[in-house]
VEXMARMI-834523 format. One line per 8 residues: number of its first residue (from 0); their letters; for each residue y, x, z of N, C-alpha, C. Coordinates in pm, whole numbers. Example, Ala and Ser with C-alpha at 12.3 -4.5 7.8 and 13.67 -1.06 7.14 Angstrom:
<sites>
0	as	-569,1319,780,-450,1230,780,-330,1320,780; -225,1285,708,-106,1367,714,3,1290,787 .
</sites>
This chain:
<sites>
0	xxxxxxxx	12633,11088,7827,12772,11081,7787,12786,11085,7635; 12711,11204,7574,12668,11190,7432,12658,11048,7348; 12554,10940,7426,12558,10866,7393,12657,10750,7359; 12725,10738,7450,12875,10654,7492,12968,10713,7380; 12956,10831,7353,13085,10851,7254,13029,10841,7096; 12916,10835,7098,12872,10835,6970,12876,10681,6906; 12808,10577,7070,12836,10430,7027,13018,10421,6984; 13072,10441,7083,13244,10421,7019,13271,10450,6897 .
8	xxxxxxxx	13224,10547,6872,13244,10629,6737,13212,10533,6647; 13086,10503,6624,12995,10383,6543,13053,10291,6561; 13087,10210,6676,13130,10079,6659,13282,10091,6597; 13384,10166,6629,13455,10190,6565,13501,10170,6356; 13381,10230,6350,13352,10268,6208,13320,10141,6165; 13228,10079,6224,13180,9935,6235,13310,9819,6204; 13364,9837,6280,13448,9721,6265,13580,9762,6203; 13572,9843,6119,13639,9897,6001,13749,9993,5958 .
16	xxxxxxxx	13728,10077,6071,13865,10143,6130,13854,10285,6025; 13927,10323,5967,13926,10484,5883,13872,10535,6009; 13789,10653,5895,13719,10796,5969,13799,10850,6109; 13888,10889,6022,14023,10956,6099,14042,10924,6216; 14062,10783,6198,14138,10724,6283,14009,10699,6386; 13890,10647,6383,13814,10668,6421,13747,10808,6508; 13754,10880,6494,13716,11009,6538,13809,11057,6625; 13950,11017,6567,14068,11072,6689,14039,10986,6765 .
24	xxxxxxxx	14030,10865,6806,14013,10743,6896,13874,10859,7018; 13766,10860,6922,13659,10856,6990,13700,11047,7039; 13758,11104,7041,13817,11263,7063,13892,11209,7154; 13992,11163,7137,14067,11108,7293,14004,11042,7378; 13921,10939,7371,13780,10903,7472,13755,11043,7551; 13747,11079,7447,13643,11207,7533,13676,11336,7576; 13850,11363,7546,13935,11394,7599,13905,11370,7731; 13978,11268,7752,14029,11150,7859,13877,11173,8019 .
32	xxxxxxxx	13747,11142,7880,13647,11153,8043,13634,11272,8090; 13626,11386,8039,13567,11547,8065,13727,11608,8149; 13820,11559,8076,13894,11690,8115,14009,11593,8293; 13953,11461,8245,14010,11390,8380,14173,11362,8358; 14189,11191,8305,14303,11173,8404,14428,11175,8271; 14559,11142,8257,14656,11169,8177,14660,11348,8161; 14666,11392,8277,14699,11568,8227,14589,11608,8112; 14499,11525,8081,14415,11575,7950,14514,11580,7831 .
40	xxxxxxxx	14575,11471,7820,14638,11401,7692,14804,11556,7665; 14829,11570,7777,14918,11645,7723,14838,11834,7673; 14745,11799,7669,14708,11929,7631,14670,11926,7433; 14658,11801,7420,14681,11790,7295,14728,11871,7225; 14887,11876,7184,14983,11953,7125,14933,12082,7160; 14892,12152,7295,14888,12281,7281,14759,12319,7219; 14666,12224,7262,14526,12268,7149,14546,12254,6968; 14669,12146,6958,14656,12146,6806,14804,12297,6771 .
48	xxxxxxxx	14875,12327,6809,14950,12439,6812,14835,12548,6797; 14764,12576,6878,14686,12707,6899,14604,12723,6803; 14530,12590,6746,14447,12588,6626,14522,12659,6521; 14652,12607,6514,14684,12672,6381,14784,12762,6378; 14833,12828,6480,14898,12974,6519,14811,13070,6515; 14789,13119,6360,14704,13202,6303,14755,13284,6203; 14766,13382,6224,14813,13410,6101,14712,13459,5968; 14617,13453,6044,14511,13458,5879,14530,13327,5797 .
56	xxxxxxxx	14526,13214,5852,14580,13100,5787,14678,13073,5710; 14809,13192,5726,14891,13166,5636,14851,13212,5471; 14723,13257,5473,14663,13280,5299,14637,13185,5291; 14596,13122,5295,14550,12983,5273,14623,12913,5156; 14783,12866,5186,14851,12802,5134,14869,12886,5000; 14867,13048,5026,14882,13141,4894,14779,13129,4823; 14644,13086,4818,14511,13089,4787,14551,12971,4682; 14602,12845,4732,14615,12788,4671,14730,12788,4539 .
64	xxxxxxxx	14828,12821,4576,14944,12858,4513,14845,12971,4381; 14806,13045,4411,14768,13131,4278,14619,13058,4227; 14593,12964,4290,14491,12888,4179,14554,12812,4098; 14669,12735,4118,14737,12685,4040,14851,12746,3963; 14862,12836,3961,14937,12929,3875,14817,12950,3724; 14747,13004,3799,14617,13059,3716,14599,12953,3642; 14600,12821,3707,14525,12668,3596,14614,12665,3542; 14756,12702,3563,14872,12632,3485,14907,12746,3390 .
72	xxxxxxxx	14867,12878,3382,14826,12984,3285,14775,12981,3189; 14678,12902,3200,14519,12844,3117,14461,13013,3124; 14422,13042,3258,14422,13224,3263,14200,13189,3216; 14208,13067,3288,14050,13028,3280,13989,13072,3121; 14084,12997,3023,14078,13035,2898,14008,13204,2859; 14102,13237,2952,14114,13378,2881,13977,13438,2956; 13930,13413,3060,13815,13468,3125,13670,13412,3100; 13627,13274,3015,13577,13231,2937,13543,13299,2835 .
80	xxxxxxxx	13674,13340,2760,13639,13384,2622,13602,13522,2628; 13620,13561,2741,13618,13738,2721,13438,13764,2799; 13386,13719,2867,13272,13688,2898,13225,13619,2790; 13270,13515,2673,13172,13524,2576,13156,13599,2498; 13278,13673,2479,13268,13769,2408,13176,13977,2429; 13170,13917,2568,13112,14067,2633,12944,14016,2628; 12917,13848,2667,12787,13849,2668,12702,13772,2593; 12780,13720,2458,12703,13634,2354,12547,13694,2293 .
88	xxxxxxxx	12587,13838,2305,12412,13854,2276,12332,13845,2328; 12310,13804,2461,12205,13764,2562,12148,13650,2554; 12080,13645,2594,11976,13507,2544,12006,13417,2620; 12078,13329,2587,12150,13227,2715,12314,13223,2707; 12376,13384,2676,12499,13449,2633,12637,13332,2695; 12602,13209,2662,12727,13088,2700,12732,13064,2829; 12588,13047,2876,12565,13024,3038,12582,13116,3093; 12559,13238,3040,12605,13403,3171,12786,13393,3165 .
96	xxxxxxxx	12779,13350,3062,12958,13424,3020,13056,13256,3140; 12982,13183,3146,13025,13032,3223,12979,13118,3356; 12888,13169,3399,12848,13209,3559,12984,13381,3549; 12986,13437,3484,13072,13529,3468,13209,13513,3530; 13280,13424,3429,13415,13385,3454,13463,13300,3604; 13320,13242,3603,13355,13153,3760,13347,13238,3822; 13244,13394,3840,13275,13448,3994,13387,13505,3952; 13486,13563,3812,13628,13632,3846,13666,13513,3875 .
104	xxxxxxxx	13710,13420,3843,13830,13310,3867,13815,13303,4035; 13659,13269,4057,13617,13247,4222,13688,13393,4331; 13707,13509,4289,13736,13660,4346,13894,13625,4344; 13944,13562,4263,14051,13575,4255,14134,13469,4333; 14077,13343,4313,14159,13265,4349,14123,13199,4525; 13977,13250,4563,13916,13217,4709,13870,13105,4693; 13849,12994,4574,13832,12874,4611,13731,12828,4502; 13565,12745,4565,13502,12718,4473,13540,12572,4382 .
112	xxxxxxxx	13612,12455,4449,13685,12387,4363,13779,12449,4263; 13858,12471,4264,13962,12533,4162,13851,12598,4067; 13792,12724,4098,13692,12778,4005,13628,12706,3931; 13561,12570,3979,13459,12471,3897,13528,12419,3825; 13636,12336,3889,13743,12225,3759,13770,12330,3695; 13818,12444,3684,13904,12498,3603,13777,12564,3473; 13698,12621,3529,13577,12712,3414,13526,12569,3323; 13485,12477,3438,13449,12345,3426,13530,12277,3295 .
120	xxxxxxxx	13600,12255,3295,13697,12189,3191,13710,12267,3039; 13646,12400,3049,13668,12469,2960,13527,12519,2870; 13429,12534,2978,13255,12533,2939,13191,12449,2961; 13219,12329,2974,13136,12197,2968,13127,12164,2795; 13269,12126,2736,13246,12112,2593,13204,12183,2519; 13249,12294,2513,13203,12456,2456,13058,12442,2452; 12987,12446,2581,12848,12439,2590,12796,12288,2493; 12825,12214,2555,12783,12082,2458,12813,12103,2345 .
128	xxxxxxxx	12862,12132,2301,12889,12109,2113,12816,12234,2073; 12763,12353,2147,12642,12427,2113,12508,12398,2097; 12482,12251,2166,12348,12193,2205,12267,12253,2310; 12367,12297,2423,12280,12324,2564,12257,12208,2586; 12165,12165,2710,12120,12043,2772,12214,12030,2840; 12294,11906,2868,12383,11878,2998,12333,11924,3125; 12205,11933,3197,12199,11957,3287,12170,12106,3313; 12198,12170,3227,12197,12306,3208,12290,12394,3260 .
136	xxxxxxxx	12360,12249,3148,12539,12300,3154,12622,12251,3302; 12583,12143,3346,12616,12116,3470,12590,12211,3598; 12428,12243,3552,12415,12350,3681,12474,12476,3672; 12515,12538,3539,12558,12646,3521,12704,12697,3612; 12776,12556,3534,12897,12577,3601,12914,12508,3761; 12808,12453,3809,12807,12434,3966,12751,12539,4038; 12621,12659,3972,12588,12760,4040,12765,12881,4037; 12774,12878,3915,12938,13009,3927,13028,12979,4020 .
144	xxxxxxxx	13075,12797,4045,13193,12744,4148,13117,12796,4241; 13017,12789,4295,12975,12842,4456,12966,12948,4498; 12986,13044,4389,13020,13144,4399,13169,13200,4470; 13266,13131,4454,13403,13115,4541,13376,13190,4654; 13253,13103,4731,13245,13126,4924,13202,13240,4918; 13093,13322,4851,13054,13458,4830,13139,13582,4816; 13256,13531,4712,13288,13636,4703,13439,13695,4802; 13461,13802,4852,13602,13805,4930,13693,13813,4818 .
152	xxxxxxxx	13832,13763,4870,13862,13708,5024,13843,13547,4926; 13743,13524,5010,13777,13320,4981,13801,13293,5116; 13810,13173,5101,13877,13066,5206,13806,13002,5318; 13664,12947,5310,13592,12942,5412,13548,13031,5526; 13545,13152,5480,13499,13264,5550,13654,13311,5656; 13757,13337,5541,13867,13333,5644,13905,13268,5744; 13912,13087,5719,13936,12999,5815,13806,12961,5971; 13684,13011,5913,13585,13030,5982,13658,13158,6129 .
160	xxxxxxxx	13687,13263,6095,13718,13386,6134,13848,13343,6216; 13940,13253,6190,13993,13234,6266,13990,13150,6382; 13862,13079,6337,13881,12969,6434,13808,13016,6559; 13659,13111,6527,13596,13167,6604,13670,13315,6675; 13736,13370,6614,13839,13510,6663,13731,13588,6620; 13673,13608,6549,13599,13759,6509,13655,13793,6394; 13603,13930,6422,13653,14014,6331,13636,14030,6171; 13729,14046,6132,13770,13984,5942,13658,14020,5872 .
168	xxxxxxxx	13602,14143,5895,13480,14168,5803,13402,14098,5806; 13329,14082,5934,13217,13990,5936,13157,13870,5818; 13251,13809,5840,13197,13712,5717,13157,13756,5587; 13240,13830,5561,13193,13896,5419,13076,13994,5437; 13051,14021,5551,12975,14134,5527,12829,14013,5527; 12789,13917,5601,12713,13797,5607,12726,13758,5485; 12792,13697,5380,12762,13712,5285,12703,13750,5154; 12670,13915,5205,12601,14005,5172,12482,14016,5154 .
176	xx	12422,13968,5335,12330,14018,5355,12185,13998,5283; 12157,13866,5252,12077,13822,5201,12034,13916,5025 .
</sites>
């Protein structure tokens, strides 16, 4: 059966149809064979209702809302400079103070995009016109954005937690462990 929905899927894609649109096609296929019959189709709405009658989900939209406060602050600025200023004597001092500011911005705002564009836009030149190597400077500020998912409360770990129903700590505490 695996097979059959995976060809739809492909041929789908094949003959040029969006992802989306594609995947819902080949999800209603497979709707349609497992659950038997039209009474599959009206269960739709209540599976997409239930997905998102969550209320951990309603951070989400706030997660975002205070990353863009913060960018529209230029708060990045200020967490940049104060990490260069706490760790310029270290040997490296630009790149700690760039991994610095991304995990506050990342603690604060739950999100490793927002964290990257935003530190990103601000220690990319900084670093270059010091004469770091670009790929220095690239990894610097791509290791701090990934920092986001690590630290609580971000956003993957929450929406994870809801979808599975366990309990809120968990994720963060998995985060940890390593």
């Amino acid at each position: 059966m695996l097979v059959i929905f995976t060809v739809i899927l492909l041929g789908l894609l094949v003959l040029g149809l969006p992802v989306a649109f594609s995947l819902g096609t080949a999800g209603l296929f497979g709707m349609f064979a497992f659950m038997g019959g039209g009474s599959s189709l009206a269960q739709i709405p209540i599976l997409a209702y239930k997905s998102l009658d969550d209320f951990v989900l309603t951070a989400v939209p706030l997660y975002i809302l205070m990353s863009q406060i913060l960018l529209t602050g230029k708060v990045g600025n200020d967490l940049f400079e104060l990490g260069n200023k706490w760790l310029r004597h270290l040997p490296g001092g630009l790149g700690v103070a760039t991994v610095f500011a991304c995990a506050i911005f990342a603690a604060i705002t739950g999100s490793s995009v927002a964290c990257a564009v935003t530190i990103g836009a601000i220690a990319i030149p900084e670093m270059l016109s010091r004469g770091y190597e670009r790929t220095l400077v690239l990894g610097a500020v791509a290791a701090g954005g990934t920092l986001g998912i690590l630290i609580p409360p971000s956003i993957p770990p929450r929406t994870a937690n809801s979808w599975n129903g366990s309990d809120c700590l968990w994720p963060f505490c998995c985060s940890f462990s390593d």
